[in-house]
Residue, then its C-alpha position, 0 to 999 in steps of 0.5 A: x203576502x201572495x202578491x209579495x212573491x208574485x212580485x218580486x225578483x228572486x221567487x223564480x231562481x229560488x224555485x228553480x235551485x228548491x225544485x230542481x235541487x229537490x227532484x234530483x235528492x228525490x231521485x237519489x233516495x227513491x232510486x234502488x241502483x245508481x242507474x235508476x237514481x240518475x234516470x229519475x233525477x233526470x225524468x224528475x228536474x225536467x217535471x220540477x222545471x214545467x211549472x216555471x215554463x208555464x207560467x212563463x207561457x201563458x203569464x201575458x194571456x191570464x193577464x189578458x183573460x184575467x186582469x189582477x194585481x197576482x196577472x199583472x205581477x207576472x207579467x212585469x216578472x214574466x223575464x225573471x220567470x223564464x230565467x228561472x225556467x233556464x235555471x231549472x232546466x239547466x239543473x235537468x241538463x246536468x241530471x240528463x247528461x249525467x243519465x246519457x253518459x252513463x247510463x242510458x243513452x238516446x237515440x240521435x233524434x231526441x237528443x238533436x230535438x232536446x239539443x235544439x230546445x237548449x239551444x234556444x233556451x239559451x239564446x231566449x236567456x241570453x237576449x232576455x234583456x233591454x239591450x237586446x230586446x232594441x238590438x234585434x228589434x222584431x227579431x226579439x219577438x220572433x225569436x222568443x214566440x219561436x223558441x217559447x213555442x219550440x219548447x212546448x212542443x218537445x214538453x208535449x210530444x214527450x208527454x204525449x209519447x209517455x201514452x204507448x211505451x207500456x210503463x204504467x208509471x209514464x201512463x199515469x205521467x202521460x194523463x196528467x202532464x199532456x192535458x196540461x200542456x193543451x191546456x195551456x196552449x188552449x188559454x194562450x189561443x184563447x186569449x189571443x183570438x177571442x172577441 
C-alpha cells in the first residue's frame, strides 16, 4: 500500500487541494475576526505547501543515501510532486493576496522577494516537461537548481525571522520548521559531496 501512493501520479495534486483546501477552513474556524482568519489561512497554506517542497527537495538525495523501491518511486514522481507543491503554494498565493489586500499589508522587500519566488515557481512548472527539459537544454538543470534553491531560501529566511519578532506562537514555529529546512539542505549536501 505504501509504495501504491508513493507511486502513483495523482497522490501530490490530492494532497495540495486536502492540505491547502484544510489550512485555509482551518484558519476560517479558529480565527475570531475576519482579519485574523485571512492572516492564518494565509501563514497556514504556505506551512501545508512545505512538505510537498521537501520532498520535492531532497527526493533525488534520499535516493542516493537511501536506495528502495518508496526513494526510487519518488524519484520517477519527483515532476508530480513539484506540481503539487505549485498547486498548494498556488492556494497560499490566493489565501496571501486575499490577507494583502485587505488586511495586512507588506512591506516592498518581501513582497518583490515572495514575487520572485512565484516567479520561478511558475516558470520550474511550466518547463517541468520532456519538451522543455530538451528545448533548454543545460539551461533546464540550472533553471530548476536555481529556482529549487531560491525557494528555500525564502522558506528559511521566513522561518528564521519568526526567532525575534516576539510572538510566542511564531517562536514555537521558528524552532520547528527552520531546523527542518537545514536539515534538508544538510541531506542534499551530504548526499551530493559524500565519498
Amino acid at each position: 500500500m505504501t509504495l501504491y501512493f508513493w507511486d502513483r501520479r495523482w497522490p501530490p495534486f490530492a494532497l495540495a487541494l486536502i492540505l491547502g483546501g484544510g489550512a485555509i477552513c482551518a484558519g476560517w474556524v479558529v480565527g475570531s475576526s475576519a482579519a485574523e482568519q485571512a492572516m492564518l489561512a494565509a501563514r497556514w497554506t504556505a506551512r501545508a505547501a512545505l512538505p510537498l517542497f521537501l520532498i520535492t527537495y531532497v527526493a533525488l538525495s534520499l535516493r542516493r543515501l537511501w536506495p528502495g523501491d518508496v526513494t526510487r518511486a519518488l524519484v520517477q514522481r519527483r515532476r508530480q510532486w513539484g506540481l503539487g507543491f505549485a498547486l498548494a503554494h498556488s492556494i497560499h498565493l490566493g489565501a496571501l493576496l486575499y490577507n494583502i489586500l485587505n488586511f495586512d499589508s507588506r512591506p516592498l522587500p518581501t513582497l518583490l522577494g515572495g514575487g520572485l519566488a512565484y516567479v520561478l515557481i511558475y516558470i520550474m512548472a511550466a518547463t517541468s516537461n520532456d519538451a522543455s527539459m530538451r528545448m533548454l537544454g543545460k539551461w533546464w538543470k540550472r533553471l530548476h537548481r536555481l529556482g529549487i534553491h531560491y525557494i528555500w531560501l525564502i522558506f528559511t529566511l521566513s522561518y528564521l525571522g519568526r526567532f525575534s519578532d516576539g510572538n510566542g506562537d511564531h517562536f514555537m514555529t521558528a524552532v520547528t520548521l527552520f531546523p527542518l529546512m537545514i536539515a534538508a539542505l544538510a541531506v542534499r549536501l551530504y548526499a551530493r559531496f559524500r565519498r
